[in-house]
PDB file with SEQRES, HELIX, SHEET and CRYST1 records, atoms N, CA, C and O in Angstrom:
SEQRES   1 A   57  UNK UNK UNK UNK UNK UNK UNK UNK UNK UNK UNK UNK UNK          
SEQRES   2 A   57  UNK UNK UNK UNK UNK UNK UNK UNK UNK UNK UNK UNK UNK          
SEQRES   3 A   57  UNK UNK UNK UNK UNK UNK UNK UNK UNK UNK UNK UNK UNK          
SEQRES   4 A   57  UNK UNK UNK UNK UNK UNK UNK UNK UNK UNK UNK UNK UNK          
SEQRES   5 A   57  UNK UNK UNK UNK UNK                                          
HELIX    1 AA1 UNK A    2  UNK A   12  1                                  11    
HELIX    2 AA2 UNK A   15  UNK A   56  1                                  42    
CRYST1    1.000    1.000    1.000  90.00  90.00  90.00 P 1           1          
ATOM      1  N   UNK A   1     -21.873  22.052  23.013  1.00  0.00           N  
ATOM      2  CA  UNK A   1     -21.770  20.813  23.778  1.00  0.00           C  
ATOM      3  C   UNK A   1     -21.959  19.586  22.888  1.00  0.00           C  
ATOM      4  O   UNK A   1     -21.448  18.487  23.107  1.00  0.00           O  
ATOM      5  N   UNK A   2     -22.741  19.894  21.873  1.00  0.00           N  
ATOM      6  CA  UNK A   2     -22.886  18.722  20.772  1.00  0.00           C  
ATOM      7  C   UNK A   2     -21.332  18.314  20.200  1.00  0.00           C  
ATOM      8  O   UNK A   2     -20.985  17.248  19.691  1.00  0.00           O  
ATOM      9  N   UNK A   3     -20.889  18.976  20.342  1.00  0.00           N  
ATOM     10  CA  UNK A   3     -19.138  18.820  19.258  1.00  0.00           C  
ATOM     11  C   UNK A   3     -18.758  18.205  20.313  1.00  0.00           C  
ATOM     12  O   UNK A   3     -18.468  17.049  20.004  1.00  0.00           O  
ATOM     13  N   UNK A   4     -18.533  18.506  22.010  1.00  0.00           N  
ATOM     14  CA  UNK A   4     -17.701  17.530  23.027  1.00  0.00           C  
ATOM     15  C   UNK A   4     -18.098  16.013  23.008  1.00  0.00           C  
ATOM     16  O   UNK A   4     -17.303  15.074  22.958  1.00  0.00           O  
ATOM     17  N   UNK A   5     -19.451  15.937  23.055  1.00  0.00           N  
ATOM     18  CA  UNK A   5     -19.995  14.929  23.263  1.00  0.00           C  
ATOM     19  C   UNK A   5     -19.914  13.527  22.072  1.00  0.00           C  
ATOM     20  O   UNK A   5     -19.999  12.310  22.235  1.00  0.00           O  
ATOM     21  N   UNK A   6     -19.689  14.483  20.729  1.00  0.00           N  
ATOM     22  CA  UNK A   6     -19.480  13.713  19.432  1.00  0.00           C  
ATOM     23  C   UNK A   6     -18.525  13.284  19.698  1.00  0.00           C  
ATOM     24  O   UNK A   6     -18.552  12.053  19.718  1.00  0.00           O  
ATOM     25  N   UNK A   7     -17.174  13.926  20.046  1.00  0.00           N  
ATOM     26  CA  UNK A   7     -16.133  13.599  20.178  1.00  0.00           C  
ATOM     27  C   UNK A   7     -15.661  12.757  21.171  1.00  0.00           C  
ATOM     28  O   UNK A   7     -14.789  11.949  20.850  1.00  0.00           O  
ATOM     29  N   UNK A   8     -16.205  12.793  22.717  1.00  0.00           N  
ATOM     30  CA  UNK A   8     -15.811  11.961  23.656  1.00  0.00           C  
ATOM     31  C   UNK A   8     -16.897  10.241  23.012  1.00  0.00           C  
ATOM     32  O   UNK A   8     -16.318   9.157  23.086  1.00  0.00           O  
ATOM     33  N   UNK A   9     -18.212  10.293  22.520  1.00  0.00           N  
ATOM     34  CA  UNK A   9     -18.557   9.321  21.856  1.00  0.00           C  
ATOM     35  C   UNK A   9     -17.073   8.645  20.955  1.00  0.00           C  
ATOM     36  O   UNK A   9     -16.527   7.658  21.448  1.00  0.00           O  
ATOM     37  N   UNK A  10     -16.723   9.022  20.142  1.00  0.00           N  
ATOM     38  CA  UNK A  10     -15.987   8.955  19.177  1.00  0.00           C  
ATOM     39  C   UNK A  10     -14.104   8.281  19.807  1.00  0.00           C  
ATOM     40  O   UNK A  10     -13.341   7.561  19.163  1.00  0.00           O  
ATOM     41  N   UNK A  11     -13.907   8.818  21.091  1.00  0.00           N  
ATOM     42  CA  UNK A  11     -12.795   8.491  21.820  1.00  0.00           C  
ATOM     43  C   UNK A  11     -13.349   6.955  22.716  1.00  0.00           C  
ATOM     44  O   UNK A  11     -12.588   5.988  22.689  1.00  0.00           O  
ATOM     45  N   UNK A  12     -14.313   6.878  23.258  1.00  0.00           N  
ATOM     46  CA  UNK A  12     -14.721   6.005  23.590  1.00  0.00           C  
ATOM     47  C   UNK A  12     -15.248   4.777  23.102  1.00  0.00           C  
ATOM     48  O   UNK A  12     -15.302   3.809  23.860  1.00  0.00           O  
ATOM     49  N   UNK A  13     -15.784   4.676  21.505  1.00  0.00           N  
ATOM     50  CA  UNK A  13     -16.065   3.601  20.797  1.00  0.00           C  
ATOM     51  C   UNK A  13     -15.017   3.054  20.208  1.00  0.00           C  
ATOM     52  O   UNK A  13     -14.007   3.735  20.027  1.00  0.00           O  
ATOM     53  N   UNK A  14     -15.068   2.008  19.893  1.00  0.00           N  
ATOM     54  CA  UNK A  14     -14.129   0.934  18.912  1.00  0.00           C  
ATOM     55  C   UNK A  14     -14.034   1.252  17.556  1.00  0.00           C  
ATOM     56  O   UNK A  14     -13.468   0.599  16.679  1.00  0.00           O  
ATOM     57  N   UNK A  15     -14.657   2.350  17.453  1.00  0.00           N  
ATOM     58  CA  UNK A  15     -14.756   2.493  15.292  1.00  0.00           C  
ATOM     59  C   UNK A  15     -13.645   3.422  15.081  1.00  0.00           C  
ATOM     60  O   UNK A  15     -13.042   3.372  14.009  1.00  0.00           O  
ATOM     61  N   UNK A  16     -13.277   4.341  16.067  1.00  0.00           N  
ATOM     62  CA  UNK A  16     -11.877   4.746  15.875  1.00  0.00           C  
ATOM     63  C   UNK A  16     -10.727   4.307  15.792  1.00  0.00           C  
ATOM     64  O   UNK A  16     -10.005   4.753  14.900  1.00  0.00           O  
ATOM     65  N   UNK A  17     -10.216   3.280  16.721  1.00  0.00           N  
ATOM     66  CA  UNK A  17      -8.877   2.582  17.063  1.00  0.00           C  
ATOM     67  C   UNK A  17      -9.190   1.412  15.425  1.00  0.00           C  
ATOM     68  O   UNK A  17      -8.273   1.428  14.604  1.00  0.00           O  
ATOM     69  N   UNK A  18     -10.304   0.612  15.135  1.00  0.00           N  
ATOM     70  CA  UNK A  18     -10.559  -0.302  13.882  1.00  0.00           C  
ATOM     71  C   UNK A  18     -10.462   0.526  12.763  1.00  0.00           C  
ATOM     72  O   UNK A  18     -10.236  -0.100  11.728  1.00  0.00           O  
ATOM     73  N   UNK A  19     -10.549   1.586  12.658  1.00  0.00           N  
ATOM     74  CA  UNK A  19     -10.042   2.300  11.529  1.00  0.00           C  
ATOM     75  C   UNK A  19      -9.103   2.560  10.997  1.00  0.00           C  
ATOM     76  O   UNK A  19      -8.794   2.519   9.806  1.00  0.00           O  
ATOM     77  N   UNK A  20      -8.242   3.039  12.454  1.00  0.00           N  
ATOM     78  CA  UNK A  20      -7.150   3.421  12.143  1.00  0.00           C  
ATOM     79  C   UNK A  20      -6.186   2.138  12.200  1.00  0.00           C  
ATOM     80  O   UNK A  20      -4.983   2.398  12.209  1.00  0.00           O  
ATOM     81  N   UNK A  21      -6.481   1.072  12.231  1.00  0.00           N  
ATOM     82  CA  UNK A  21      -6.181  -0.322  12.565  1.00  0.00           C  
ATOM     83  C   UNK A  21      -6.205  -0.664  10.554  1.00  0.00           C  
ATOM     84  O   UNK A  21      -5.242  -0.765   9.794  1.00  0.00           O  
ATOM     85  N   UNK A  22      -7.294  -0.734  10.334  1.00  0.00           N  
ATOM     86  CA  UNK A  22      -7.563  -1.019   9.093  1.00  0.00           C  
ATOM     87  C   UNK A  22      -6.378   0.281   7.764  1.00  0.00           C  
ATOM     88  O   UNK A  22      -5.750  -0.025   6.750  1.00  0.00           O  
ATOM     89  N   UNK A  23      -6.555   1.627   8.441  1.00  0.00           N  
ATOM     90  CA  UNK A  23      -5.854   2.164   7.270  1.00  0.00           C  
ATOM     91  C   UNK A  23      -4.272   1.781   7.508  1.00  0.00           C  
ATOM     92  O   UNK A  23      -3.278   1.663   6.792  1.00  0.00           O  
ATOM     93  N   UNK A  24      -4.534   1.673   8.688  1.00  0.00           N  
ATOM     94  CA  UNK A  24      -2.380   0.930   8.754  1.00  0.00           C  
ATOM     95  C   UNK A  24      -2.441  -0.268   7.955  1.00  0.00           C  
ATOM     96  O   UNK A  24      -1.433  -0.467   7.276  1.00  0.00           O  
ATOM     97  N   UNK A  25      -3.350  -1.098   7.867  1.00  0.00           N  
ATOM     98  CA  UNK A  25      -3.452  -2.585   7.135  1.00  0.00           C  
ATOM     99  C   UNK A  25      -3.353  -2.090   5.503  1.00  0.00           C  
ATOM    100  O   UNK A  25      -2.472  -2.478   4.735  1.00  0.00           O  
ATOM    101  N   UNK A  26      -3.942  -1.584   5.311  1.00  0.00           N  
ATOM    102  CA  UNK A  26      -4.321  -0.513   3.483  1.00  0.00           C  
ATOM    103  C   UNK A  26      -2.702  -0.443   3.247  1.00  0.00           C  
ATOM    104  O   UNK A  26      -2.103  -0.981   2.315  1.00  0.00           O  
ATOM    105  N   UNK A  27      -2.144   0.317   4.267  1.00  0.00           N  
ATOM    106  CA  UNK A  27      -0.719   1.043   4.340  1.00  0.00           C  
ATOM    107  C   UNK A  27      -0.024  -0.125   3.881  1.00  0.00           C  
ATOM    108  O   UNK A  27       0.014  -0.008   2.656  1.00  0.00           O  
ATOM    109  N   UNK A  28       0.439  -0.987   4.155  1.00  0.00           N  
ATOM    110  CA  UNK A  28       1.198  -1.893   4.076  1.00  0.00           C  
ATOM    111  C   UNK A  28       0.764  -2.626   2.733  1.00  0.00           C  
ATOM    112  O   UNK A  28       1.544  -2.799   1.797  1.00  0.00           O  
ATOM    113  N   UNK A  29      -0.446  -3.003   2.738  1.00  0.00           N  
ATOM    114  CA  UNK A  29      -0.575  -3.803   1.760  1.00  0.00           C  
ATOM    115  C   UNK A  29       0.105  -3.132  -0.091  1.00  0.00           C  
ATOM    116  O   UNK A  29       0.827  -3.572  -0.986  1.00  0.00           O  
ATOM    117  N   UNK A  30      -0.736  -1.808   0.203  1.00  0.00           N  
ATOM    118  CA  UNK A  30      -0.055  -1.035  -0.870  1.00  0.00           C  
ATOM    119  C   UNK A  30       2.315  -0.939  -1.096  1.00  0.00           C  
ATOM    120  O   UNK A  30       3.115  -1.124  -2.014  1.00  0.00           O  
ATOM    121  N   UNK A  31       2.376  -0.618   0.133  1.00  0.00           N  
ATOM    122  CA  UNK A  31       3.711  -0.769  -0.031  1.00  0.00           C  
ATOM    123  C   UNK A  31       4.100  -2.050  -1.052  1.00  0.00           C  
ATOM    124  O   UNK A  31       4.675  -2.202  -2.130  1.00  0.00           O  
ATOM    125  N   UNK A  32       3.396  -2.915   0.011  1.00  0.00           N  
ATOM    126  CA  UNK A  32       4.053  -4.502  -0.763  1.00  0.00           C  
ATOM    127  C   UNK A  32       3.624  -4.692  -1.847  1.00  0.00           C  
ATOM    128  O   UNK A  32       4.137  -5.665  -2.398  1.00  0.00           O  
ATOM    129  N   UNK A  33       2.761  -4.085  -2.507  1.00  0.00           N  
ATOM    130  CA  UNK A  33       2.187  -4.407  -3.812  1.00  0.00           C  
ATOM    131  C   UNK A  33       3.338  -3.347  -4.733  1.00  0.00           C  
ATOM    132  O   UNK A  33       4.203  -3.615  -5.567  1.00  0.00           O  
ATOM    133  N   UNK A  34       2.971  -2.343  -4.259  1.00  0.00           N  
ATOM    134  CA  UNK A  34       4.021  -1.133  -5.348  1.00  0.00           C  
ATOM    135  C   UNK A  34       5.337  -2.004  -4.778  1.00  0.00           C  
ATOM    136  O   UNK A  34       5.400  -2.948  -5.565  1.00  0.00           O  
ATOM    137  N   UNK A  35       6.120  -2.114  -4.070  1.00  0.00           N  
ATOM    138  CA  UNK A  35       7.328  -3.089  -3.954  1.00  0.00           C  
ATOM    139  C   UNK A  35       7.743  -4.367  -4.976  1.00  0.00           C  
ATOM    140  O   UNK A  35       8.692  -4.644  -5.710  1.00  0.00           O  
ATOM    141  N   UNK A  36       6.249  -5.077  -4.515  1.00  0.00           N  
ATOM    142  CA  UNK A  36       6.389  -6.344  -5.965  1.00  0.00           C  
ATOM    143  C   UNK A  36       6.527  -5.759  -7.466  1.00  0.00           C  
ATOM    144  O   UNK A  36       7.412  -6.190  -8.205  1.00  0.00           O  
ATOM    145  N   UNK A  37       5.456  -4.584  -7.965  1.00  0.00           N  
ATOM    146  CA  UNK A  37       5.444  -4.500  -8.651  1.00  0.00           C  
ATOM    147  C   UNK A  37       6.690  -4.265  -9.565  1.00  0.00           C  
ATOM    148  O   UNK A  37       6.927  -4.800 -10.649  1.00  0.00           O  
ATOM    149  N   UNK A  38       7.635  -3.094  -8.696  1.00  0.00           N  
ATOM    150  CA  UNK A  38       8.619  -2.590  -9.117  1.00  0.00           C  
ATOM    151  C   UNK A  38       9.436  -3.723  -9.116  1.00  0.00           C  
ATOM    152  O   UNK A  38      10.278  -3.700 -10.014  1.00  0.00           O  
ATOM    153  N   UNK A  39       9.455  -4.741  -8.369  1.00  0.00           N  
ATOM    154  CA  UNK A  39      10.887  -5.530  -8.679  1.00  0.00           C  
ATOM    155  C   UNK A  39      10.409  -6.308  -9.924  1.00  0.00           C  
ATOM    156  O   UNK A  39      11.313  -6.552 -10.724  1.00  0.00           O  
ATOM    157  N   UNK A  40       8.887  -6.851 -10.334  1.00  0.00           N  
ATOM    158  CA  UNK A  40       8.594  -7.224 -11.308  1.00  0.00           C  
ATOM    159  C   UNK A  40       8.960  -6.704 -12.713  1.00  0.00           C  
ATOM    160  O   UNK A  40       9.273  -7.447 -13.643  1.00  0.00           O  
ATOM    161  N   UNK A  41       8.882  -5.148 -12.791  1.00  0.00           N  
ATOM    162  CA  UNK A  41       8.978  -4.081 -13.710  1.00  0.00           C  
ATOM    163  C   UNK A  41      10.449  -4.240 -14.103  1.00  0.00           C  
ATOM    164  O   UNK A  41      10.767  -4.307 -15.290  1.00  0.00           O  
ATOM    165  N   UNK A  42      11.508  -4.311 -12.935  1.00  0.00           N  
ATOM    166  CA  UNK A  42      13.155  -4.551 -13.262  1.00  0.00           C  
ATOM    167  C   UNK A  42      13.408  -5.849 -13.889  1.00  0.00           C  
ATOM    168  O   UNK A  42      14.239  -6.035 -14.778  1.00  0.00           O  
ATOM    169  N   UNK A  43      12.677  -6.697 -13.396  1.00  0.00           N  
ATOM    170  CA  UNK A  43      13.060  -8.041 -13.478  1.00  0.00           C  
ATOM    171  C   UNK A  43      12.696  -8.507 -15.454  1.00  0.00           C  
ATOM    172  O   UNK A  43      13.345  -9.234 -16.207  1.00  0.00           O  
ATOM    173  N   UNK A  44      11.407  -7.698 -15.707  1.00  0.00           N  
ATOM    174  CA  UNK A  44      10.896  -7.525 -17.251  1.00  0.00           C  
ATOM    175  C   UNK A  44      11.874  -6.759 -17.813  1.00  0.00           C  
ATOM    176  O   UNK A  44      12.576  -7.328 -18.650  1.00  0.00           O  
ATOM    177  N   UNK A  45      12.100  -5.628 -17.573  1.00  0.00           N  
ATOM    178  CA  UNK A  45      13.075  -4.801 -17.937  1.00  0.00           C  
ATOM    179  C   UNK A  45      14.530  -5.772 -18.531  1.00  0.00           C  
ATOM    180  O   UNK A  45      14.789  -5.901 -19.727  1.00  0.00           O  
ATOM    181  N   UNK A  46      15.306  -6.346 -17.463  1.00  0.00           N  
ATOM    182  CA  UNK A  46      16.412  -6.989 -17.706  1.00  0.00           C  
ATOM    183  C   UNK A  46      16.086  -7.958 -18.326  1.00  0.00           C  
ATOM    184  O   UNK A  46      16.934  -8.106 -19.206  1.00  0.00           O  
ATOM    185  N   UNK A  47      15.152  -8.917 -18.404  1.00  0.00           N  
ATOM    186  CA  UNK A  47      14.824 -10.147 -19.459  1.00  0.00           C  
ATOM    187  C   UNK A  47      14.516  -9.363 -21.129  1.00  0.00           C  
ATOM    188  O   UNK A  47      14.997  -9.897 -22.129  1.00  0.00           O  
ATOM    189  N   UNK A  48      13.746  -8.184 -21.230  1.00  0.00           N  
ATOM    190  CA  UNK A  48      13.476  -8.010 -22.567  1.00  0.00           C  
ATOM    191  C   UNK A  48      14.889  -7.591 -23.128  1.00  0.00           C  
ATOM    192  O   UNK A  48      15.338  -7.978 -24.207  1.00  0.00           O  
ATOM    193  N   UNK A  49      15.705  -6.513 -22.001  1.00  0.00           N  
ATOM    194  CA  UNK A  49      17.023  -6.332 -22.769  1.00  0.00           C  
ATOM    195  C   UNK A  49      17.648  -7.211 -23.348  1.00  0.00           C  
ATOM    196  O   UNK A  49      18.174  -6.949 -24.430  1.00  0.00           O  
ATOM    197  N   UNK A  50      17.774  -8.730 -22.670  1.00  0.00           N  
ATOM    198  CA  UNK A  50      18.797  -9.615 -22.742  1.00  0.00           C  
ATOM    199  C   UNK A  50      18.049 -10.215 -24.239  1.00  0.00           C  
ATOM    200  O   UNK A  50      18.799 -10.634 -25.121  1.00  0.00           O  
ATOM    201  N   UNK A  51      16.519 -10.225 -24.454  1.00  0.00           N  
ATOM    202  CA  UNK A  51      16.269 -10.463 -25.087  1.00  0.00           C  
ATOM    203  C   UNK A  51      16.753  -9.828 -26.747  1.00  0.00           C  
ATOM    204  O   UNK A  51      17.102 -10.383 -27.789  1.00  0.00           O  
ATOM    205  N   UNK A  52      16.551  -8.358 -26.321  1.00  0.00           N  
ATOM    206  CA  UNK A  52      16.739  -7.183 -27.682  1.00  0.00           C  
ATOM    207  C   UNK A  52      18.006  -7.804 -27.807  1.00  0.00           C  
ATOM    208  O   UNK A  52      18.041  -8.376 -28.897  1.00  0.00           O  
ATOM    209  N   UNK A  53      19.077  -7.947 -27.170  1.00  0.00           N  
ATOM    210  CA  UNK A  53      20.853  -7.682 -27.235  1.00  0.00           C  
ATOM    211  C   UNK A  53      21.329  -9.227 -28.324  1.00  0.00           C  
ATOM    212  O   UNK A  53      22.232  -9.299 -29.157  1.00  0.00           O  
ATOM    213  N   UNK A  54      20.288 -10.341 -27.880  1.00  0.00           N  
ATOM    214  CA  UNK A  54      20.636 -11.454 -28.038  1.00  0.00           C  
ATOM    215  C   UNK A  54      19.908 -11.276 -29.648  1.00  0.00           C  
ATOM    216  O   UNK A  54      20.776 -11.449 -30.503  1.00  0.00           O  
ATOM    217  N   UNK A  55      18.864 -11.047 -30.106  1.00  0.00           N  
ATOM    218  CA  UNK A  55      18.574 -11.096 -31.327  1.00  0.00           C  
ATOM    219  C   UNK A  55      19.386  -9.996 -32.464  1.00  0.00           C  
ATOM    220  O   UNK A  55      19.571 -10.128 -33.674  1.00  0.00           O  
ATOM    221  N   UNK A  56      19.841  -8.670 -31.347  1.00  0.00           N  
ATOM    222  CA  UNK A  56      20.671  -7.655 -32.398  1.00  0.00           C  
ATOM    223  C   UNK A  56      21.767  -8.624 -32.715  1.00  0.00           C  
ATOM    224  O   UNK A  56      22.247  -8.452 -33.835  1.00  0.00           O  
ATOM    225  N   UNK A  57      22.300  -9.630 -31.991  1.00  0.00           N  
ATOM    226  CA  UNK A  57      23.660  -9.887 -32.630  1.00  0.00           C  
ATOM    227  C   UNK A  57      23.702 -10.847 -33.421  1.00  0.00           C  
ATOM    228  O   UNK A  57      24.756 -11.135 -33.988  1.00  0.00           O  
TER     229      UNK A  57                                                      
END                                                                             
């Protein structure tokens, strides 16, 4: 009866729904960060090439 009771506690408080509130917030933030990063990473990428191409010649 201890395990029902943990659990209906647990369905009934606010620290469940704010959690899972908060790891969807985590979720996103990470996307947009690995997102920036990578377009940052292309964007370095194509400037150092233009850079290498322009001094080889």
């Amino acid at each position: 009866m201890n395990v029902i009771t943990k659990i209906r506690h647990f369905i009934v408080s606010e620290d469940g729904p704010t959690a899972v509130e908060y790891a969807v917030m985590l979720a996103l933030i990470i996307i947009v960060c690995l997102t920036a990063i990578n377009s940052l990473g292309s964007n370095a990428n194509t400037t150092f090439n233009n850079v290498a191409n322009s001094i080889g010649s």
